[in-house]
C-alpha positions in Angstrom: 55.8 -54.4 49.3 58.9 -53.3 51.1 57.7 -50.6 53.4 53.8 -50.0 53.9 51.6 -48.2 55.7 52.2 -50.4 59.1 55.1 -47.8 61.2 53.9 -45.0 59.5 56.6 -43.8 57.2 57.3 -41.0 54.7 56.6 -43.5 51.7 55.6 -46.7 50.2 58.7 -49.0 48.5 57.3 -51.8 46.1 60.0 -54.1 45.1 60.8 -54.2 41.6 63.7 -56.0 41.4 66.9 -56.8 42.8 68.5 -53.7 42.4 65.1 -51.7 42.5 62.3 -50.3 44.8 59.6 -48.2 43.9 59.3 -45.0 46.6 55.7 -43.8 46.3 54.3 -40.8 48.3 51.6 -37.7 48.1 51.4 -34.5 49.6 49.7 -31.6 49.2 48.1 -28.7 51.2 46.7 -25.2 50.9 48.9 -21.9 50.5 51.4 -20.9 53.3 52.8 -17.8 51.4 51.4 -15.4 49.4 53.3 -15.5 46.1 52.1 -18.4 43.7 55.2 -19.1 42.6 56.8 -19.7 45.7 53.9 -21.4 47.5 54.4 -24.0 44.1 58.2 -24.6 45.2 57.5 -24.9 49.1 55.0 -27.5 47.9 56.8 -29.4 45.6 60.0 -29.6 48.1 57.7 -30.7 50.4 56.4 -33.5 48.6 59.5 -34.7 46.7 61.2 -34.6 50.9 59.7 -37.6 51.8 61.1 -39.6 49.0 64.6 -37.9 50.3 63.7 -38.9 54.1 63.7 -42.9 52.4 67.2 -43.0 51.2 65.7 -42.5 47.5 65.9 -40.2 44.2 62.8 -38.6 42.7 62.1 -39.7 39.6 58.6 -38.4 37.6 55.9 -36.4 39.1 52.4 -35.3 39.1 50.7 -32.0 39.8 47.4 -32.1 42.3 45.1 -29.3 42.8 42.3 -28.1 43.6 41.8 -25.1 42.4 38.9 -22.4 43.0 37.9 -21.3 39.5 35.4 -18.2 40.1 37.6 -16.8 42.8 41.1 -16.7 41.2 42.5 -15.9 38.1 44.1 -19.2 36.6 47.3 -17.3 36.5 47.3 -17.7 39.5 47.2 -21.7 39.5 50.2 -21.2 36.3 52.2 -19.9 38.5 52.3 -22.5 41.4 53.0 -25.4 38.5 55.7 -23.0 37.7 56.9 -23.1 41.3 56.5 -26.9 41.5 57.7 -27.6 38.1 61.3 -25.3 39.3 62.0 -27.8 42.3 60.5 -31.2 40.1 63.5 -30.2 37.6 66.1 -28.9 40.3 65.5 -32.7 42.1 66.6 -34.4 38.9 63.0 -35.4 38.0 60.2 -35.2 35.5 56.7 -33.8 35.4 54.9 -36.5 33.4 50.9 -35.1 34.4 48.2 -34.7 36.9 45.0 -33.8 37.5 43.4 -31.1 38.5 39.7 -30.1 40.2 37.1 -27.5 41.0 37.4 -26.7 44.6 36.1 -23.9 47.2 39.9 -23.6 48.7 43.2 -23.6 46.5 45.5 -26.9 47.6 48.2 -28.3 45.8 51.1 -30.4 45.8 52.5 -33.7 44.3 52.5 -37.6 43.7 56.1 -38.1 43.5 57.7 -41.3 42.4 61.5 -42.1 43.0 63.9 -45.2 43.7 66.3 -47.0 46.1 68.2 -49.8 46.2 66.1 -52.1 48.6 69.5 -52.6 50.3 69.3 -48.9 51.4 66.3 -47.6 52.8 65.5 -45.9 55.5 63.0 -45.8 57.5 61.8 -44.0 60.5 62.2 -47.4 62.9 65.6 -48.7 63.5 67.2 -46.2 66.3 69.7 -47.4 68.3 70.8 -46.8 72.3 73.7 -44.7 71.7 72.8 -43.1 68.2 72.5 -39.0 68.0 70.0 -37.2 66.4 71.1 -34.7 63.7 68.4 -32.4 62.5 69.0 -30.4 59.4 66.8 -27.1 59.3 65.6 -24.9 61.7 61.7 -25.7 63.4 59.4 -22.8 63.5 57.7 -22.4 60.2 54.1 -23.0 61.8 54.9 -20.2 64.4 56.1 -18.0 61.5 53.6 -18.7 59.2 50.9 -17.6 61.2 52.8 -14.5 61.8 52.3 -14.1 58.7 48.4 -14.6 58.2 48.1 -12.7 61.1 49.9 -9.8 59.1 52.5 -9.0 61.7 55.3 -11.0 60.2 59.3 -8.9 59.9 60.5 -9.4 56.1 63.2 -10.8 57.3 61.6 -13.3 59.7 59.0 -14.4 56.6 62.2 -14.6 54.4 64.3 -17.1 56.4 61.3 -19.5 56.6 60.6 -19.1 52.7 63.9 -19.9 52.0 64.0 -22.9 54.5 60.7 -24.3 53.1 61.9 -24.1 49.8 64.8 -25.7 50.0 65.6 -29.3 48.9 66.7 -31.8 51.6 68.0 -33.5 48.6 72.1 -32.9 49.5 70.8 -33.8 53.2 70.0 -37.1 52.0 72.5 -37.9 49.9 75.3 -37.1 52.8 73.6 -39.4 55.5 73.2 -42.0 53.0 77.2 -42.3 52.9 77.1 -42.4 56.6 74.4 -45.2 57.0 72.2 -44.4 58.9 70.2 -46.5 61.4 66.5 -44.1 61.0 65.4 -41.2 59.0 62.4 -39.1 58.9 61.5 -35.9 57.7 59.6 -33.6 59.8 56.1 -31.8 58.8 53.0 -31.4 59.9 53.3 -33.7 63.0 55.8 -31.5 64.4 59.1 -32.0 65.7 57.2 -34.6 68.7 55.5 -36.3 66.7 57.8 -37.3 64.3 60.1 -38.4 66.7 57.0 -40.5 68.2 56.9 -42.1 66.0 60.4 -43.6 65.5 60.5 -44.7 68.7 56.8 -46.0 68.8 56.5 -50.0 69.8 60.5 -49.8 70.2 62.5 -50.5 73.6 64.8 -47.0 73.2 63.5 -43.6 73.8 64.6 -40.2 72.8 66.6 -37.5 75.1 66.4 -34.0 73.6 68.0 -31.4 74.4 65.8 -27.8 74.0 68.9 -25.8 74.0 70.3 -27.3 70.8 67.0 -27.1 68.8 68.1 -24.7 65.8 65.1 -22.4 65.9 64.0 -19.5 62.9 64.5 -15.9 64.7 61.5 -14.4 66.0 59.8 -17.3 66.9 59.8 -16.9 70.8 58.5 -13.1 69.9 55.5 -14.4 68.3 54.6 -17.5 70.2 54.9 -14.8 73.0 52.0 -13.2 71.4 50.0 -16.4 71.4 50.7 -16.8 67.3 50.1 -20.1 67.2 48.8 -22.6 64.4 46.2 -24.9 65.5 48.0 -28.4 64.3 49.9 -27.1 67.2 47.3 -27.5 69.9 46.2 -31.0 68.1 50.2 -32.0 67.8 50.5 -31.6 71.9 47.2 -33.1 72.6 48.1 -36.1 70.7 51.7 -36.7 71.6 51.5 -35.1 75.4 51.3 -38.5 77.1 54.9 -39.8 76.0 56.5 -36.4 76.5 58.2 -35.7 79.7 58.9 -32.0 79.4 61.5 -30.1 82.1 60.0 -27.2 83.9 63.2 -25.2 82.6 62.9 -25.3 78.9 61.4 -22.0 78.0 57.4 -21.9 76.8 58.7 -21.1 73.7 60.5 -23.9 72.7 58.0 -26.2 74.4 55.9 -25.0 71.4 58.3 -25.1 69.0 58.6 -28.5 69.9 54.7 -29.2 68.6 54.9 -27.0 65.9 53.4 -28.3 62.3 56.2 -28.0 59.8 55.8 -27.0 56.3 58.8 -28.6 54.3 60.8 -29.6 57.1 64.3 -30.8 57.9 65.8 -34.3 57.8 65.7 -36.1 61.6 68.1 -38.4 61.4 69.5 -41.2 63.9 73.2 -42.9 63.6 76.0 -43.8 65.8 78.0 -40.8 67.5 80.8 -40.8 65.7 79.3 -40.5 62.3 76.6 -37.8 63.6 79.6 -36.3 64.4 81.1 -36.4 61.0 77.2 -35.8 59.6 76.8 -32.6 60.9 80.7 -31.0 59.8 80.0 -32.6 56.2 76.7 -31.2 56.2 77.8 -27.8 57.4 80.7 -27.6 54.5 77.9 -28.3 52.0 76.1 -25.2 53.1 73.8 -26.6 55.3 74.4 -24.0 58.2 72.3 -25.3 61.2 72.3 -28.5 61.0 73.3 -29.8 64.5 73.0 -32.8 66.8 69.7 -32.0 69.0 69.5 -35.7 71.3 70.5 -39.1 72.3 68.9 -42.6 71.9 68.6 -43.6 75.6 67.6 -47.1 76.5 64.4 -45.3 79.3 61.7 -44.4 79.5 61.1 -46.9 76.6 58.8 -45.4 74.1 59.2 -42.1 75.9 60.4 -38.9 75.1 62.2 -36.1 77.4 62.8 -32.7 76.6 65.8 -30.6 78.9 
């Protein structure tokens, strides 16, 4: 076993030779979006990112669901394996299976399998005083999505996160992996805080953000205004609250945004200036629009994070 369960990150790697490890994950969740089809591709992206966030290539993978039988039409559960199968293929991969059960709420998602050279993962530990952190999508989707439930969402504003969600952090990947970076993570359900937590947890470096270069999906101040807020966002800041040190300054807003539960996140991703530098301007000639350089590695507070 290469990577485990011990820092927390993305996925497993199980050595299988010299020139090959084994990246193992799962992910799956109930629906964020209306549409089958979509919800399958948000899903699948999302599980397929974390072999991305490990320096790796997706290789097979296998449907999970639990679907509720005398409450939906099983079109309705053809069309989400049509969504996931879309992004399984557009990653390069296979569908080999799955499995499927009876369940009172629909949920799906994927057991992806991929490889990396042991020589190049990444992992979420390994930040260094001095790197940058590049983030590679916007953060948001929770605020958005409840917008959404809450039936008060714009089209456009439901659009840009669908789009987002569904998107690949494949390219992403493949870019930093030129660059080498020192740490990589993906960012989902933990939030942009808690993400970063943990890169930095049992480390001697901290993180310096600063709120006015988060990319952020339009709209989202309007409805975390309104109080449209997920509940992994309450348990996000409750959990991460004590190693955040949060200026007075940064609009309410943000300091939510900051919690927020992704769905299908970007790529957080931590390397020497120079190269975050060069990072972001190949990232945004491969069409990759807000990527941007959010922070700093700073040597204290250890194990601490501060927001501007």
């Amino acid at each position: 076993m290469l990577v485990g369960i011990e820092k927390g990150d993305d996925a497993g790697v199980f050595r299988v030779s010299d020139e090959i490890g084994l990246v193992q994950t799962l992910d799956f969740f109930t629906p964020i979006v209306d549409d089958p089809y979509i919800f399958g591709q948000i899903a699948a992206a999302n599980a397929l990112s974390d072999v991305y966030a490990m320096g790796g290539t997706p290789l097979c993978a296998m449907n999970i669901a639990c679907f509720p039988s005398k409450k939906m039409d099983i079109s309705v559960l053809q069309r989400v394996l049509e969504g996931g199968l879309s992004k399984i293929h557009e990653a390069g991969a296979v569908l080999v299976g799955g499995h499927t059960v009876i369940d009172d709420e629909f949920k799906y998602g994927l057991a992806v399998t991929g490889k990396v050279h042991p020589d190049k993962i990444l992992t979420n530990h390994g930040a260094r005083i001095g790197d940058r952190l590049v983030l590679t999508k916007p953060l948001g989707t929770g605020i958005v999505a409840t917008a959404i439930k809450a039936g008060r969402v714009s089209p456009e504003a439901e659009a840009a996160i669908v789009d987002s969600m569904a998107a690949l952090n494949d390219t992403a990947a493949r870019i930093a992996q030129k660059l080498r970076p020192h740490a990589c993570t993906d960012v989902t359900g933990f939030g942009l805080i808690g993400h970063a937590a943990e890169m930095i947890a049992g480390t001697n470096v901290g993180f310096s953000i600063q709120s006015s270069d988060l990319p952020v999906f339009d709209e989202v101040a309007k409805y975390s205004s309104e109080g449209l807020l997920a509940a992994g966002l309450h348990r996000n800041r409750k959990f991460r609250e004590s190693i955040v040190q949060i200026d007075e300054s940064v609009p309410q807003y943000l300091q939510d945004v900051l919690f927020d539960p992704q769905t299908s996140g970007g790529l957080l991703i931590s390397l020497p200036a120079e190269r975050a530098t060069k990072l972001v301007e190949s990232l945004l000639q491969a069409g990759i629009s807000q990527a941007v350089v959010i922070g700093e590695i700073v040597p204290e507070p250890a194990g601490k994070i501060v927001v501007r």
